[in-house]
C-alpha positions as CSV (number, residue, x, y, z in Angstrom):
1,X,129.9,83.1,140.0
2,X,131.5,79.9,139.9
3,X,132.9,78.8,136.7
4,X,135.1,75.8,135.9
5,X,136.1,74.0,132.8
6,X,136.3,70.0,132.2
7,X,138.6,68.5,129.2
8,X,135.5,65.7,128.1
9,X,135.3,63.2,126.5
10,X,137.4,61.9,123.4
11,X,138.4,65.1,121.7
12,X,138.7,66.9,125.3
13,X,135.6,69.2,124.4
14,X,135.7,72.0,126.7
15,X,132.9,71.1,129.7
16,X,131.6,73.9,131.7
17,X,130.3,73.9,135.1
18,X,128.8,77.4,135.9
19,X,127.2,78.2,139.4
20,X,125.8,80.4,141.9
21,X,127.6,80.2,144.7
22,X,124.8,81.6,146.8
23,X,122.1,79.3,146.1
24,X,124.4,76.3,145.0
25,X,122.3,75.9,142.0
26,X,124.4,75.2,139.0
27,X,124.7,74.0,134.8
28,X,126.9,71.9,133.1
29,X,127.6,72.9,129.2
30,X,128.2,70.1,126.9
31,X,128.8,67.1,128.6
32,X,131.1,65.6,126.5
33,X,132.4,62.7,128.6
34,X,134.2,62.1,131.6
35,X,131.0,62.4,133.8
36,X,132.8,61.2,137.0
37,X,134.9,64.3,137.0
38,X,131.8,66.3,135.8
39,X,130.3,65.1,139.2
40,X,133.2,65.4,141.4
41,X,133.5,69.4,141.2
42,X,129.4,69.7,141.7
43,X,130.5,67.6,144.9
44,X,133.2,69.0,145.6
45,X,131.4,72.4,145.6
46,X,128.3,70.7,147.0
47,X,126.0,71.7,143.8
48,X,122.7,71.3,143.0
49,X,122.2,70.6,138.9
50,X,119.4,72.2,137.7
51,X,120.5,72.3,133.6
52,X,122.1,70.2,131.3
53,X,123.0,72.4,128.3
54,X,124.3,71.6,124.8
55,X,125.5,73.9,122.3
56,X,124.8,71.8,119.7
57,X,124.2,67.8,119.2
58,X,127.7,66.9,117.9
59,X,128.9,63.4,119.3
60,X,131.9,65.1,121.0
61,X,130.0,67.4,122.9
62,X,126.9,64.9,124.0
63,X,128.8,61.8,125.2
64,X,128.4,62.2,128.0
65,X,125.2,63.3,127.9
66,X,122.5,60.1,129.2
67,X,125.0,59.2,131.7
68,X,125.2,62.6,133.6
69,X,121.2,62.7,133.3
70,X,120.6,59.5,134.8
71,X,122.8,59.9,137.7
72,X,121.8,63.5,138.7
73,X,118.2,64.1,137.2
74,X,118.4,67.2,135.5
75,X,116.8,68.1,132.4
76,X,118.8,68.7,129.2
77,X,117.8,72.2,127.3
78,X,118.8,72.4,123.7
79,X,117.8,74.2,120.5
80,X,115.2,72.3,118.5
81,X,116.8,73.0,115.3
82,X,119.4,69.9,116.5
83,X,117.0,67.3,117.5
84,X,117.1,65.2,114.8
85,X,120.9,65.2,115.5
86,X,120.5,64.1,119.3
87,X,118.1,61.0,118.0
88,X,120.3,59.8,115.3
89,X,124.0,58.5,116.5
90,X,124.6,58.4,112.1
91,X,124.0,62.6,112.6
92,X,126.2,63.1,115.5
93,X,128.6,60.9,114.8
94,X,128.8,59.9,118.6
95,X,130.1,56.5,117.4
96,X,132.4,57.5,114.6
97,X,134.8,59.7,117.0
98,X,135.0,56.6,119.3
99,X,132.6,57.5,122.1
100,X,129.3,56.0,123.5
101,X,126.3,55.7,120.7
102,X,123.9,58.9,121.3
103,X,120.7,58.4,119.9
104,X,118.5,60.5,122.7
105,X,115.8,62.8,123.4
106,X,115.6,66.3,125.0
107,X,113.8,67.5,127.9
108,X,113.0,71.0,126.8
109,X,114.0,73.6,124.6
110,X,115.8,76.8,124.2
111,X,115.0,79.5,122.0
112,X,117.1,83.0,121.0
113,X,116.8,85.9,123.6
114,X,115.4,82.8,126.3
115,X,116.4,83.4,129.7
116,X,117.6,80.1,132.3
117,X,117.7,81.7,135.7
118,X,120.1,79.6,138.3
119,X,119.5,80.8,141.7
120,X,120.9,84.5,141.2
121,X,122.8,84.2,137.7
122,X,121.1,84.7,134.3
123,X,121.9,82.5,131.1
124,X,121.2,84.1,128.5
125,X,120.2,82.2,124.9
126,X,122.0,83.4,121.8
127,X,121.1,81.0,118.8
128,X,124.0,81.2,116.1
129,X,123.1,78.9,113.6
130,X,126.1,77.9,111.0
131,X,128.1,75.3,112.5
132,X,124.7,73.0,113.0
133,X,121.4,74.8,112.6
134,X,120.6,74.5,116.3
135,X,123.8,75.8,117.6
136,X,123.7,78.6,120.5
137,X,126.0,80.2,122.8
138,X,125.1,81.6,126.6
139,X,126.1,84.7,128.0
140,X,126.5,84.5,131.9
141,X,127.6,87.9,133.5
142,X,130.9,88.6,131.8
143,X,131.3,85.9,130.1
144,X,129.8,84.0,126.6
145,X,130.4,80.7,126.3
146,X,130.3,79.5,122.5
147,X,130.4,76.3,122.0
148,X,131.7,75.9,118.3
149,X,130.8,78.5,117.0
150,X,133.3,81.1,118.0
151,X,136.8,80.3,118.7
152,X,140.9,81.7,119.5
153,X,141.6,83.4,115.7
154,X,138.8,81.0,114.4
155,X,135.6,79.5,113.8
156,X,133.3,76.2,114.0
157,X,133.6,73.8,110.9
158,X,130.4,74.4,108.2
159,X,131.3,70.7,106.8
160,X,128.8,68.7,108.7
161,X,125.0,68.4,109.2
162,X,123.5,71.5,109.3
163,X,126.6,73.5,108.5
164,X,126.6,76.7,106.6
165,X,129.4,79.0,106.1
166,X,128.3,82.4,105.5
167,X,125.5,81.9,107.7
168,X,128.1,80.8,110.4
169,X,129.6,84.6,109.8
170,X,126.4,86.2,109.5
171,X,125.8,84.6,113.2
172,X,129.5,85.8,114.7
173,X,129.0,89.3,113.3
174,X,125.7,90.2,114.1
175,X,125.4,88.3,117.3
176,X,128.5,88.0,118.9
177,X,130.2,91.1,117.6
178,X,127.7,93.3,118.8
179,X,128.2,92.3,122.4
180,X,130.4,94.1,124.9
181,X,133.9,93.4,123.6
182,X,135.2,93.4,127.2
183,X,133.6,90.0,127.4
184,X,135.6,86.6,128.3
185,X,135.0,84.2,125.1
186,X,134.9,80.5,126.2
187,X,134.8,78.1,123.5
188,X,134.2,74.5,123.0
189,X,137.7,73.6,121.7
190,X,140.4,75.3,122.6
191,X,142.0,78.5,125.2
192,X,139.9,81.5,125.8
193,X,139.5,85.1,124.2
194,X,137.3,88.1,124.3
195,X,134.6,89.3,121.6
196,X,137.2,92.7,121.3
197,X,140.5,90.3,120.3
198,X,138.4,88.1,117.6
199,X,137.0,91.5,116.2
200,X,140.3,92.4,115.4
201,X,142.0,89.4,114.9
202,X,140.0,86.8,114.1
203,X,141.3,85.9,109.9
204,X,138.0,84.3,109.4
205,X,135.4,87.3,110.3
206,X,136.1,90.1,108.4
């Protein structure tokens, strides 16, 4: 498996590009910005996009969003529950941070315990709603990337749309704590960890 992350955008949101090296088909996890860079490793490694994937529809994880669409064709997945965020740039506060104005639409949608398949990898959906109502995190092989809802010795704000605290816990311990703690946690913001480490650690989860 290929794996690689991106500082994007304005608030250098952690970008993901995971592929299968076999079949050179490959994803790109919350595009928030700097899409030329985005598109210089899937040169560079000669990929093939097949998914656009956001972990939720906040502006610093979506800016670069329409531009990395238009100029490779692939489809962006999502959960549902974050639409209305995507179509409204007031909800997402793309403009606010400083970025583009995001006000768009999704191509299809993900739902908890979904499957993507690229080439000979499987992403699988976990939906952990509490830092938006739509927010999910994907396990790949050994590792779960979490957007922002799990992170190093902390956890996603519950201060914004769709935010809610103790359903933000509820999510972390009975999704994300239940899953092999041997596994590489790679968040949206921020230097990695494993599910085993935040277990024990983690001040907010207890």
């Amino acid at each position: 498996m290929f794996l690689e992350r991106i500082p994007a955008g304005v608030y250098a949101v952690n970008c993901y590009v995971v592929g299968d090296d076999k079949t050179g088909k490959s994803a790109v996890i919350d595009p928030g910005g700097d899409v030329d860079k985005i598109i210089e490793v899937l040169e560079n490694n000669e990929f093939k996009l097949e998914y656009i994937i956001l972990t939720h529809a906040h502006g610093d994880h979506i800016g670069g969003l329409e531009e990395l669409r238009e100029k490779t064709g692939a489809p962006v997945y999502m959960h549902k529950n974050d639409l209305h965020m995507l179509k409204n740039s007031k909800i997402n506060h793309s403009v606010a941070i400083g970025g583009v104005k995001v006000e768009t639409e999704a191509d299809a949608f993900v739902e908890d315990g979904d499957t993507l398949e690229l080439g000979e990898l499987k992403l699988s959906v976990i939906h952990t709603p509490g830092h938006t109502q739509g927010g999910i995190c994907i396990q790949v092989e050994n590792v779960l990337l979490s957007g922002d809802t799990l992170f190093a010795n902390s956890i996603g704000r519950s201060d914004l749309e769709g935010g809610d605290q103790e359903q933000l816990i509820d999510s972390i311990k009975n999704k994300l704590f239940v899953l092999n703690e041997d596994l590489t946690v790679l968040p949206g913001h921020g230097p990695a960890t494993t599910i085993r480490i935040e277990k024990t650690t983690n001040p907010y989860v207890r």
